[in-house]
Each structure stands twice: as structure tokens, then as C-alpha cells.
C-alpha positions in Angstrom: 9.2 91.9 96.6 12.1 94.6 96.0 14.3 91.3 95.7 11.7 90.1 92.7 11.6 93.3 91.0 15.5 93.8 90.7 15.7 90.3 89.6 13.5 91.0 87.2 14.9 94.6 85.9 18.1 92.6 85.4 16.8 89.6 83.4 15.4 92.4 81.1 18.6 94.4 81.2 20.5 91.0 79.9 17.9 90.7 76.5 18.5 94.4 76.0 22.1 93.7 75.8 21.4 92.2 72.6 24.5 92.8 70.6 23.5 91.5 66.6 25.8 88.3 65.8 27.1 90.1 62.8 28.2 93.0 64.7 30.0 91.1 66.9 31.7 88.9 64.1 33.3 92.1 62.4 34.9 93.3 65.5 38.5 91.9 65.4 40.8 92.2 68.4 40.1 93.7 71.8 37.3 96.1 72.4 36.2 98.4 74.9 31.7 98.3 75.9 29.8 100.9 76.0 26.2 102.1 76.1 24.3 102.7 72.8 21.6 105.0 72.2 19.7 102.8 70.4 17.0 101.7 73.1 14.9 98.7 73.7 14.4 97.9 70.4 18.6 97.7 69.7 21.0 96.7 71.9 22.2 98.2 74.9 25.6 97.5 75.2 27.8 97.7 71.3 31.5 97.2 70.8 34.7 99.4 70.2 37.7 98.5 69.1 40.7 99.1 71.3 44.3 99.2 70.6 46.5 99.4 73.4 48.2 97.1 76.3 45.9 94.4 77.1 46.5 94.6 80.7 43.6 95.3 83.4 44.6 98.4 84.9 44.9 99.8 81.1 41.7 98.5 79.6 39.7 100.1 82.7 41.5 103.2 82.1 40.3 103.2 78.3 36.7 102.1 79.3 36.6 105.1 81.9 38.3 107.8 79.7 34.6 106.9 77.4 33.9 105.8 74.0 35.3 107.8 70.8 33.3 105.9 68.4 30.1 107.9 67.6 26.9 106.7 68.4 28.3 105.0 72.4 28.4 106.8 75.5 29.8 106.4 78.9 27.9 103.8 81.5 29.7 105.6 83.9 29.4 108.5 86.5 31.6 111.6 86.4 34.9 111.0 88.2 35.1 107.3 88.5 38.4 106.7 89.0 40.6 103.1 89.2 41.4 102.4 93.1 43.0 99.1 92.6 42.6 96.1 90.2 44.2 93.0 91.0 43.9 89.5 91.2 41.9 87.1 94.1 44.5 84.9 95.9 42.3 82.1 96.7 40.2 81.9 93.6 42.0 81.8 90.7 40.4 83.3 87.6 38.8 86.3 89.8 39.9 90.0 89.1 38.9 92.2 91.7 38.3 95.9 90.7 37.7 98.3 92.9 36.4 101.7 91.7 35.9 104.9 93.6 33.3 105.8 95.5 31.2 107.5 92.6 30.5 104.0 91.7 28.5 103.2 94.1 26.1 105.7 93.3 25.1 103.4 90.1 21.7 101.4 91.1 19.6 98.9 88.7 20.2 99.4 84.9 22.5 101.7 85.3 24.5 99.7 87.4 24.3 96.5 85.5 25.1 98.2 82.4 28.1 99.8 84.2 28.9 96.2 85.6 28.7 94.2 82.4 31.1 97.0 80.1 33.8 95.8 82.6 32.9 92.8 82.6 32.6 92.3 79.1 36.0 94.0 78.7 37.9 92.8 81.1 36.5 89.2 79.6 39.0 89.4 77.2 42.2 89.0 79.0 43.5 85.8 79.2 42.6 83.7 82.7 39.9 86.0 83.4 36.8 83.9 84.3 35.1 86.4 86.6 35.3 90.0 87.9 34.0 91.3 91.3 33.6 95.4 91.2 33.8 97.2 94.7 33.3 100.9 95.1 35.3 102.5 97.6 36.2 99.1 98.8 32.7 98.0 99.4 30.3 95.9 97.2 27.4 97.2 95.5 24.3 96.2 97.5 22.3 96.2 94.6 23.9 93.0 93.1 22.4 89.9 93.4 25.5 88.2 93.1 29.2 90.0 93.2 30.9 87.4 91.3 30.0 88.4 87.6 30.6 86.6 84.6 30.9 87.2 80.4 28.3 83.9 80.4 26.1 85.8 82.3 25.6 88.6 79.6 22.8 87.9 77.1 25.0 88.8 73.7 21.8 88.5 71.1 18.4 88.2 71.1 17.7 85.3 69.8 13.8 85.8 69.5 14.5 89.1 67.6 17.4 87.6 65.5 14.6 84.6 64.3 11.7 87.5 64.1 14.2 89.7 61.6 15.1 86.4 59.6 11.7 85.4 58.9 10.8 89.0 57.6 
């Protein structure tokens, strides 16, 4: 039943993620995600622009210092610090990030919100077709899965986008 219901929290998570096409389309370059404060009726996660080495460790760093664009905020707890980031020897396309242990304290929205700005980020970088996120060296229990895609992230909703069009 717990199983169902986090399932379930996270499918909704995905649609609130909704991040409008034309939004998406004026963002040129890298960005950093973060958390807007626009609700269930916006999207959840919106798009910064970032200028700096598109390497992991310094992308993670930008994403953790928090968002200077007004109107975003942090996904993540106080003190989250980079432990390590590096790549998986045996599957190629896997970054592995591991976060300290503050992470861990992140649990259902907050952690799949926390999840998916690095993911989303970290996206960007060439050969990076997945991410895993340990905290303190351990995976999140919470996580259905570990190995977490871009794909999986729901960008738009496409329901709301044909509801908006039609108005």
C-alpha cells in the first residue's frame, strides 16, 4: 500500500513538473533547475540560465549554492554538500553523485524534486544518460528506482497546454 501511494505521489510530482514549451524554447545554453513557487497549477521545476564550466562537479556546485533568478528556490536542505561525483565503470553513461548525509533527509516530493534538478541539470552534459544520487554513500530508500533519467521527467503538461490553447 505505502509502495502504491509513493508510486503514485511521484507520477503526480512528474505532471507538476510541467515546464510550458515556450519557456523551455527561450532558454539558450546550460541551465541550472530549481523549485518554483508557482504550485499545482504551474510548474514545479523552471529553468535558470548558467554560465560557467560545464563540468559535473561545477554544475552541482551552482545548483547547491541556490537559484539567483527571482521567483526559484532551493530543492535542497541546508548544508548539502558534494561528497564525490564521478563516473560508473561498468555502465557507461551513469554519473554517480553522492551528496552528504543531509540528503537523505529529503523523502517524497521533496526528494523527487531534489532528484530531478540534478538530474535535469546534470542531463545536459554530454554522455550523461543517467544519474544515481547517494547520500552519505547510501541510496535513498524512498526511490523506486536509483537509476534516474531526463526521459523520466514529465517537461509539460500536455492536457493543460491543449486546455490553454483551446481558451
Amino acid at each position: 500500500m505505502r509502495r502504491k501511494r509513493r508510486l503514485l505521489l511521484l507520477a503526480l510530482l512528474l505532471l507538476l513538473t510541467a515546464c510550458s514549451v515556450g519557456e523551455r524554447e527561450q532558454t539558450e545554453g546550460p541551465v541550472l533547475w530549481f523549485c518554483t513557487g508557482e504550485g499545482e497549477h504551474g510548474p514545479a521545476l523552471s529553468a535558470q540560465p548558467y554560465e560557467g564550466e560545464l563540468v559535473p562537479e561545477q554544475l552541482l556546485s551552482a545548483l547547491l549554492a541556490g537559484p539567483v533568478q527571482e521567483g526559484l528556490s532551493s530543492p535542497f536542505p541546508r548544508g548539502v554538500t558534494v561528497r564525490g561525483c564521478s563516473w560508473d565503470g561498468e555502465r557507461p553513461g551513469v554519473l554517480v553523485v553522492d551528496l552528504s548525509e543531509q540528503y537523505g533527509a529529503l523523502a517524497d516530493v521533496s526528494l523527487s524534486l531534489a532528484d530531478y534538478s540534478i538530474v535535469l541539470t546534470l542531463s545536459q552534459l554530454e554522455g550523461v544518460e543517467g544519474v544515481e544520487i547517494t547520500a552519505g554513500g547510501h541510496y535513498v530508500s524512498y526511490r523506486s528506482h536509483q537509476l534516474l533519467t531526463a526521459q523520466e521527467a514529465v517537461l509539460w503538461d500536455e492536457l493543460a497546454e491543449e486546455a490553454a490553447l483551446s481558451q
